[in-house]
N, C-alpha and C positions, 0 to 999 in steps of 0.2 A: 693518192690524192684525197679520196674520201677520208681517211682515218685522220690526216693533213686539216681540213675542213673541219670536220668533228672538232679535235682538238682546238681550233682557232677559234670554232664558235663557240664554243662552252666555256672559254677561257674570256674571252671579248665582253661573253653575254654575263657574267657572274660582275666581271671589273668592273664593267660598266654601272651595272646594279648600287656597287656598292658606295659608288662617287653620292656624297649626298644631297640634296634635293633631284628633282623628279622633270620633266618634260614640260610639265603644265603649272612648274611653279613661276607666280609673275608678283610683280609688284602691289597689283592690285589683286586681293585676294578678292576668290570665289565664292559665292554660297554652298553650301557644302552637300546639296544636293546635286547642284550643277558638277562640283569636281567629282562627285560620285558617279554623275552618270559617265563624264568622261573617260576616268579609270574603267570602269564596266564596258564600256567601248571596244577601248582598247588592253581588257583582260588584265588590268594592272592591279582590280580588286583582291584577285586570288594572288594565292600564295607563292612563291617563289620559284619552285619544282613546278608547278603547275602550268606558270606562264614559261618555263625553260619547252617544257617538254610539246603544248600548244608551237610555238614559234619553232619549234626545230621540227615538228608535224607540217608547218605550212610550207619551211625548208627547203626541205627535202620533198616538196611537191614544186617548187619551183616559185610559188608563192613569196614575194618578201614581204608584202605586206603594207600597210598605206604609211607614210612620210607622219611625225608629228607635230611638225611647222609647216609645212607647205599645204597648202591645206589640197584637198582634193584630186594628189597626186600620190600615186601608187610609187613603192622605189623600183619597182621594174619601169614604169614613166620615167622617171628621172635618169635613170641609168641608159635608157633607150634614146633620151634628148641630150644627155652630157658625153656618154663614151662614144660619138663618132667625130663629135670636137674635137677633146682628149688624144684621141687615135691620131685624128689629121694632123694637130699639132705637135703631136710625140714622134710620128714616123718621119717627119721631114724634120726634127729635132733629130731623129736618129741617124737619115742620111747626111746632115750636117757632120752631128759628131762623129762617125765611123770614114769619110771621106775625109776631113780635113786632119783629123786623127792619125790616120794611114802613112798619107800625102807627107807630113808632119816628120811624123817616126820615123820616116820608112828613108827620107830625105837627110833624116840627123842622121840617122846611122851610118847610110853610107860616107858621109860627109863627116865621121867622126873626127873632133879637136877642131877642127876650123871651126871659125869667125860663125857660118851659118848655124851649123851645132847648134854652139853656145845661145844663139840669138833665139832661135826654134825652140831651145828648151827653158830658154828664159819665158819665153811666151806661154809656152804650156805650164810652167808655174804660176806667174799673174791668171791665169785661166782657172787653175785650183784654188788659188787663192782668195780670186777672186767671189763675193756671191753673186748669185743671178741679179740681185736688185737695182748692185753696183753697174755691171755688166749693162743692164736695160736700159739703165741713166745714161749709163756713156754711148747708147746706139742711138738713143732718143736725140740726144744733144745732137749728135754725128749726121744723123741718117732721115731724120724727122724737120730741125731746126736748120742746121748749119746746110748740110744737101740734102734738100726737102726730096730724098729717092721717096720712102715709104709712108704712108699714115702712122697719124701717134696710136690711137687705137681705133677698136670695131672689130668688128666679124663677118665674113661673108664672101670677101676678096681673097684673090690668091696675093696679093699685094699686104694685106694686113694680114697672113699669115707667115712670110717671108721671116720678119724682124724678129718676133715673138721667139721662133722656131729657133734662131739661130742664137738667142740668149738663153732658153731652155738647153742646147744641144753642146753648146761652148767649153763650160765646166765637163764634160762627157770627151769631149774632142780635147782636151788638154791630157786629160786621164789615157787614152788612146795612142796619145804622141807620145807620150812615156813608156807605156807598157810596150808597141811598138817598139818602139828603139831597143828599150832593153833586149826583146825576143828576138828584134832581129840581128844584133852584134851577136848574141847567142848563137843562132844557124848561121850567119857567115863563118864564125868560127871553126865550123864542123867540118867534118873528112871529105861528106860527097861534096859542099861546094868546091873548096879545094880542089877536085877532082874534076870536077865541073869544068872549073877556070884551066883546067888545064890541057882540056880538052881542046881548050880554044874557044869556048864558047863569048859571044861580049858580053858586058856588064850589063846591061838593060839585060838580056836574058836572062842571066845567072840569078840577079835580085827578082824578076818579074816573075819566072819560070821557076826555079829551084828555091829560094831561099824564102819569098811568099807566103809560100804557104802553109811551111814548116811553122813561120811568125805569127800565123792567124790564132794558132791556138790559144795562148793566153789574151788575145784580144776580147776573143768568143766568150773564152772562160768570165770575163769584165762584162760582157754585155749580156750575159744571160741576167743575172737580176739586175742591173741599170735598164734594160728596157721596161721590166715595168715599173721602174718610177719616170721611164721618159716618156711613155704610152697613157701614162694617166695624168701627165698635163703638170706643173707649176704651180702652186696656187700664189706663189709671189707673182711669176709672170702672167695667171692669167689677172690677178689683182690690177697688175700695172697698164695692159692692155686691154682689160676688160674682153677677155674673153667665157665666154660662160660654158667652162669644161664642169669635169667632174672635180677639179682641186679644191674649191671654193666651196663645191659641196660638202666635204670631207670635213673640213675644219669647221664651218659652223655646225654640222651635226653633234661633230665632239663639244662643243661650245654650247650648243642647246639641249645636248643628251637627247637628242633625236634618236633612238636607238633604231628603231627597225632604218630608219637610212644609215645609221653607221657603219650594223651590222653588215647590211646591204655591200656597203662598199667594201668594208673590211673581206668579207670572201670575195667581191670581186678582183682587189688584188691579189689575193692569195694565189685564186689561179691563176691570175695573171705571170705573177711570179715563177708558180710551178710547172706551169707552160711551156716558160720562157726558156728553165733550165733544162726542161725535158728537152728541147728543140735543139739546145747546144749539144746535151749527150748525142744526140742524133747528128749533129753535123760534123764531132768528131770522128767517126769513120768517114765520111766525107774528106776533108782535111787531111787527113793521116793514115794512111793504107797500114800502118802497124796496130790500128784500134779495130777491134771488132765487137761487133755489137754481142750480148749474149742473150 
């Protein structure tokens, strides 16, 4: 993961560089002392290599270094106020998608060629097809307007987190229902269920007990990097809902070349990501008594 990092930042921090104009440029120009002190500030005086090697020094100290729009906030502040948002909102986006995903799959398959089938994976396609924006408009109308169940937006309630969650998770849970079904026509096909059923064992068993878990794998395989784009939030949905995650942060940094918050964020998905896959290798011995770790 280290060498992982390295690479992302040194690649992050050159592109970044190289997009033209600078942090501080605005429409109404500065005295050019002023933008000199600025630059001086924030090390942008010196040279290229210079400022690489200073910011991967503060790095690799844990240091990210202070935001350069926001004014008087460090990106460790801002990651420390945004990533428990993010989080809330990405994990119950995740037990949306991974439960209704299951539920889904796991329903089409045994039900394969009937009526329900078809219907189940007609949905799960409107789901992919669907964008989240779409998706939020039609919960909004639904869920907000027509049966006033939730708030249109805000923060703070388990109630205004509900909606959001489950238009972030939706596209995720369509993706699920399909992988699902495939893996699981896959293991019912196989010897030991067969052997299973023959045993006499009933069908709730067979699919809950035996064929399960064999299905989970390519599930897991799909959710190791989809959690961390579900664990760090929407920036359509938190847009739409007004939530104040880290997604919104992300795009205007790219947008204002904010660099120490970009960078900032950029390694903090990364681990995220690499985390996430680590956790999957790790839950395949779990899963599959024929994987072992080495």
């Amino acid at each position: 993961m280290a060498v992982t990092l390295l690479v992302v930042y040194t690649v992050s921090f050159f592109l970044m560089r190289s997009v033209p104009g600078g942090p501080f440029d605005r429409e109404r120009v500065l005295e050019p002392e002023i933008m000199q002190n600025i630059k001086k500030r924030y090390n942008l005086d010196k040279p290229l290599y210079q400022q690489y090697l200073l910011e991967l020094g503060k790095v690799v100290q844990g240091d990210l270094g202070y935001s350069y729009k926001i004014n008087d906030y460090t990106v460790n502040e801002v990651i420390r106020e945004g990533l428990p948002i993010s989080v809330a909102l990405g994990s119950l986006a995740l037990v949306f998608a991974t439960t209704l995903g299951l539920i889904a799959g796991v329903t089409s398959a045994v039900l394969r060629g009937t009526w329900s089938d078809a219907l189940l994976m007609l949905i799960a396609t409107l789901g992919i097809a669907l964008p989240n924006f779409v998706i939020a408009g039609i919960c909004i109308i639904l869920f907000v307007f027509l049966i006033p169940i939730f708030p249109a937006a805000g923060w703070g309630d388990f109630n205004q987190l509900v909606l959001p969650a489950f238009c972030l998770g939706a596209p995720y849970a369509a993706y699920v229902a399909r992988i699902a079904r495939t893996s699981m026509l896959d293991v019912l096909s196989q010897d030991h269920i067969r052997t299973a059923k023959a045993k006499g064992l009933g069908p709730s068993r067979v699919i809950l007990v035996h064929a399960l878990r064999g299905a989970l794998l390519p599930v897991v395989s799909f959710l190791g990097p989809a959690v961390a784009g579900i664990l760090t939030g929407s920036l359509v949905v938190e847009q739409i809902f007004a939530i104040p995650g880290l997604g919104s942060h992300f795009v205007q940094a790219a947008l204002q070349k904010d660099y120490t918050l970009a960078m900032g964020l950029v390694l903090l998905y990364t681990v995220l990501l690499y985390m996430m896959n680590w956790f999957v290798d790790l839950s395949y011995a779990l899963l599959d008594p024929r994987v072992e770790l080495g």
